[in-house]
C-alpha positions as CSV (number, residue, x, y, z in Angstrom):
1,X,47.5,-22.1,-22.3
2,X,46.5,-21.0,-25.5
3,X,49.3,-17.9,-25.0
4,X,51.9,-20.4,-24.5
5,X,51.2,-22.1,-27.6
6,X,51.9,-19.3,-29.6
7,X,54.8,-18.5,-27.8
8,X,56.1,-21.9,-28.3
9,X,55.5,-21.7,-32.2
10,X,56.8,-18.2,-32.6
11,X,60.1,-19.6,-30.9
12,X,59.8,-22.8,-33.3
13,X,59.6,-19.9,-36.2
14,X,62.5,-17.9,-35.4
15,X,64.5,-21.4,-35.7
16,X,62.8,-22.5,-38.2
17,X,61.3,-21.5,-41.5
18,X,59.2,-24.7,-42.1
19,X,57.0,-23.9,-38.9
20,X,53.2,-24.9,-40.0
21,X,51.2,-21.3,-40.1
22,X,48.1,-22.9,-39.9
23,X,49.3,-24.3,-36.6
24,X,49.7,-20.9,-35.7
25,X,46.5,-18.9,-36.8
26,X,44.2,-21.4,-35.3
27,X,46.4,-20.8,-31.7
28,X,45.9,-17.0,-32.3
29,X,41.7,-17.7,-33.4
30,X,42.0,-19.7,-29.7
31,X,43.2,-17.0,-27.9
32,X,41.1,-14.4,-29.8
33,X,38.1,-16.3,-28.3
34,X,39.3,-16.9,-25.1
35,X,40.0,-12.8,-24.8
36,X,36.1,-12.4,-26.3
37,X,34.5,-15.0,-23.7
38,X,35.9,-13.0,-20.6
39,X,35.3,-9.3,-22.0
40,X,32.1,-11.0,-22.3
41,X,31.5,-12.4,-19.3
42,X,33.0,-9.5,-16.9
43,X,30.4,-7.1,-19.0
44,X,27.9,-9.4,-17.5
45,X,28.7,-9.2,-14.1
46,X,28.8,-5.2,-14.4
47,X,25.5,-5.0,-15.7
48,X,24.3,-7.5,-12.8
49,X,26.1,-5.0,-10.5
50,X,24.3,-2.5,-12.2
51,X,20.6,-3.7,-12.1
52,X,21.5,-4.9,-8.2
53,X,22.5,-1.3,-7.2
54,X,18.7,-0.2,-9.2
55,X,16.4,-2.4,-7.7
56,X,18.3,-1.7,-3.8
57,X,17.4,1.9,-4.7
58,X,13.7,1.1,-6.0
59,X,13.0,-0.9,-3.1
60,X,14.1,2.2,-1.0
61,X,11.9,4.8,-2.8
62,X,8.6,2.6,-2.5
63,X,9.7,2.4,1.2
64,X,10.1,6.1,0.8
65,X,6.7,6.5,-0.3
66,X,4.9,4.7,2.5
67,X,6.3,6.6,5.1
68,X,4.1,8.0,7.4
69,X,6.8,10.7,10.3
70,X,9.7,12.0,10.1
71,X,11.5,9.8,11.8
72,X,10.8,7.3,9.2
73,X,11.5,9.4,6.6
74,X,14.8,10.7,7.5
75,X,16.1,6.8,7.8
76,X,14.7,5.8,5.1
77,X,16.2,8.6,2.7
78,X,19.2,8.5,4.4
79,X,19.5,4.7,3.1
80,X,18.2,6.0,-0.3
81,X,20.8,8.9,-0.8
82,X,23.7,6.3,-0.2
83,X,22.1,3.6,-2.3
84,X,21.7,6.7,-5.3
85,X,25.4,7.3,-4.6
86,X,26.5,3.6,-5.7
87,X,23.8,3.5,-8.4
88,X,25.5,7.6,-10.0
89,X,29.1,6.1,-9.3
90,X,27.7,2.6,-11.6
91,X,25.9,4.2,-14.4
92,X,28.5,6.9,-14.6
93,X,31.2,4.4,-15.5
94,X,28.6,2.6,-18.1
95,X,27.9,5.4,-19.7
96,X,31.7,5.9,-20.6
97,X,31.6,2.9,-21.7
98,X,28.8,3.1,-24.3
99,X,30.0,3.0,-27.9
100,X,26.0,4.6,-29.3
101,X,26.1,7.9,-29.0
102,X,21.9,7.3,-28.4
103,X,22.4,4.8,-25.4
104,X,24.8,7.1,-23.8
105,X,22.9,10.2,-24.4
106,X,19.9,8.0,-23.0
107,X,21.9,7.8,-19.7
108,X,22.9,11.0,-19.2
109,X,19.2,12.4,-19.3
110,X,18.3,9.5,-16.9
111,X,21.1,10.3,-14.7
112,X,19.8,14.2,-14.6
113,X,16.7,13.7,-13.7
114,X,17.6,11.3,-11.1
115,X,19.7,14.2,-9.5
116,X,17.6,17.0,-9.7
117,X,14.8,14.4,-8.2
118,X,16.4,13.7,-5.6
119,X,16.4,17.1,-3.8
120,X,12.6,17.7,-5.1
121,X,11.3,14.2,-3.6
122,X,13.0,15.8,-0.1
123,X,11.2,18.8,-0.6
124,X,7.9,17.3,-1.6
125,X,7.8,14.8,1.2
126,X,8.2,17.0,3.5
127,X,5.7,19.0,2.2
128,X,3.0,15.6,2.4
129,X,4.2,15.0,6.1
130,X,3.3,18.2,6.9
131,X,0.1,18.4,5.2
132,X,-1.3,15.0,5.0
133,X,-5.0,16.7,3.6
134,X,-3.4,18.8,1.5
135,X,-4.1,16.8,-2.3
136,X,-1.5,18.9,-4.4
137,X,1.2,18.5,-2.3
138,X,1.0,14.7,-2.9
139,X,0.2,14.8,-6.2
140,X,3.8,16.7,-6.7
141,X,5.4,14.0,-5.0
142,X,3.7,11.8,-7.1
143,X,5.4,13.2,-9.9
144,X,8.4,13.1,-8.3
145,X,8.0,9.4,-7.8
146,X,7.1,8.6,-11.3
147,X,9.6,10.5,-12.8
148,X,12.4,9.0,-10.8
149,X,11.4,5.4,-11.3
150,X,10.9,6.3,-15.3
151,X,14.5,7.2,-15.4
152,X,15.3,4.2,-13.7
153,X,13.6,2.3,-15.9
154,X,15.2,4.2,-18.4
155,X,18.8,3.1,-17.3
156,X,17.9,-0.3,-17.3
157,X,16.5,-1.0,-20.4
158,X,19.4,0.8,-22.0
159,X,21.8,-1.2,-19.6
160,X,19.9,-4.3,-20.7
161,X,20.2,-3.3,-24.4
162,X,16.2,-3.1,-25.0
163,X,15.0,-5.5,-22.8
164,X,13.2,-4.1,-19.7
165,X,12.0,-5.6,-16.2
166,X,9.8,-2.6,-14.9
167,X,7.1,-2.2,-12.6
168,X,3.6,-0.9,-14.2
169,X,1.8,1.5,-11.9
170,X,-1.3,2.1,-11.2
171,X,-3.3,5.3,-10.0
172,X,-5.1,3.5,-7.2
173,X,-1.8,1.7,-6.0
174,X,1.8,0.2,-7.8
175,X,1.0,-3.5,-8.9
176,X,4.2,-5.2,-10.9
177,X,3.5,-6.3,-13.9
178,X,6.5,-8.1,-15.8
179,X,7.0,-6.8,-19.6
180,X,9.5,-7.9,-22.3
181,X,10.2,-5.3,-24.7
182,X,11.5,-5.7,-28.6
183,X,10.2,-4.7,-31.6
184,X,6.5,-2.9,-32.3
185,X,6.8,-3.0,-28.1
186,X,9.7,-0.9,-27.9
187,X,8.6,1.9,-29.9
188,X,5.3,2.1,-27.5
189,X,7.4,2.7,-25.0
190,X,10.1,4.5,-25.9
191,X,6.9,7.0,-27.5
192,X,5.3,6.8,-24.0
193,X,8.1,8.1,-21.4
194,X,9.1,11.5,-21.9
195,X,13.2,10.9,-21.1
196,X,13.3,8.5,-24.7
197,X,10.9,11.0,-26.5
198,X,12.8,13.8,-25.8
199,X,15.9,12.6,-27.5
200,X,14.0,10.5,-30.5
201,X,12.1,13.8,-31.2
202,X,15.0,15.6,-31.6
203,X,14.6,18.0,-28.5
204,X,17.3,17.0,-26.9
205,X,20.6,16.1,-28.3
206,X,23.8,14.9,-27.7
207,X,25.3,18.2,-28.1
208,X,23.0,19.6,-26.1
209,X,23.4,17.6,-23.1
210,X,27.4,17.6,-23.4
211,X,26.9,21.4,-23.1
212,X,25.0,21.2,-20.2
213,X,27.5,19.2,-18.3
């Protein structure tokens, strides 16, 4: 509507020379909003599809982790390989999108360790299911957990521009806890997850990772 307007005056102008400019700006600052308020809003629902396609895969990998045969298993990561192919194909096309060289570098080291993960959490499930008494084989996959839901959490808070839903484990069993990051809050956690650190401290940068891909 607000289009047609300014068609209508620009028409009005080219008969014209008296047309009322004013008339005309505040048509243009109307569109100009309009345009903002649906960039705006379809961002939204990317990120929603975003953080949808994280907690499906979450959900899958604590699934993952209770499993007790192989049977089990093999459904259950076959679910959780599909569910990491939407989640790659998702925070791919947000990263591209990033304007902060940071954020996106943030991503990419997310996005690394998910992949090379995913083929160690096979590995070292296997290795539990096999060996149910053996204590170092489930303390790697352990590891493997935790690092795979830290670079989850990673891509959400950067996704979420700082704020973060996560899930606080515990060493005697995952209880959610609910935190809200900014400020003196961020910089705890960013100082406290290896993936941030490594970029804040200067070990890994943006250069560095582009090489590597």
């Amino acid at each position: 509507m607000t289009g047609a307007a300014i068609e209508k005056l620009c028409a009005l102008q080219a008969e014209s020379k008296t047309t009322d400019k004013g008339t005309l700006v505040r048509a243009a600052r109307c569109l100009l909003s309009s345009v903002t308020k649906v960039l705006l809003l379809a961002d939204t629902v990317v990120v929603k599809q975003l953080i949808l396609s994280k907690d499906k895969a979450v959900r899958t990998l604590t699934r993952l982790e209770s499993v007790t045969n192989f049977t089990e298993f093999v459904k259950a990561f076959s679910q959780f390989g599909q569910e990491m192919v939407e989640f790659a194909h998702l925070t791919g096309s947000r990263q591209s999108d990033l304007k902060d060289e940071r954020r996106r570098a943030q991503i990419t080291v997310a996005r690394q360790v998910l992949e090379r993960s995913t083929m160690m959490l096979l590995t070292s499930s296997k290795a539990v299911l096999r060996h149910p008494d053996c204590p170092r084989s489930r303390d790697n996959r352990d590891t493997v957990f935790c690092q795979m839901r830290r670079a989850m959490d990673l891509i959400h808070y950067v996704v979420k521009d700082g704020i973060l839903d996560t899930v606080v484990n515990s060493q005697n069993g995952h209880q959610g806890a609910t935190s809200r990051l900014d400020g003196r809050s961020t910089e705890d956690w960013d100082a406290n997850h290896t993936l941030t650190r490594a970029i804040q401290s200067g070990r890994v940068t943006p250069s560095q990772l582009r090489m590597q891909a």
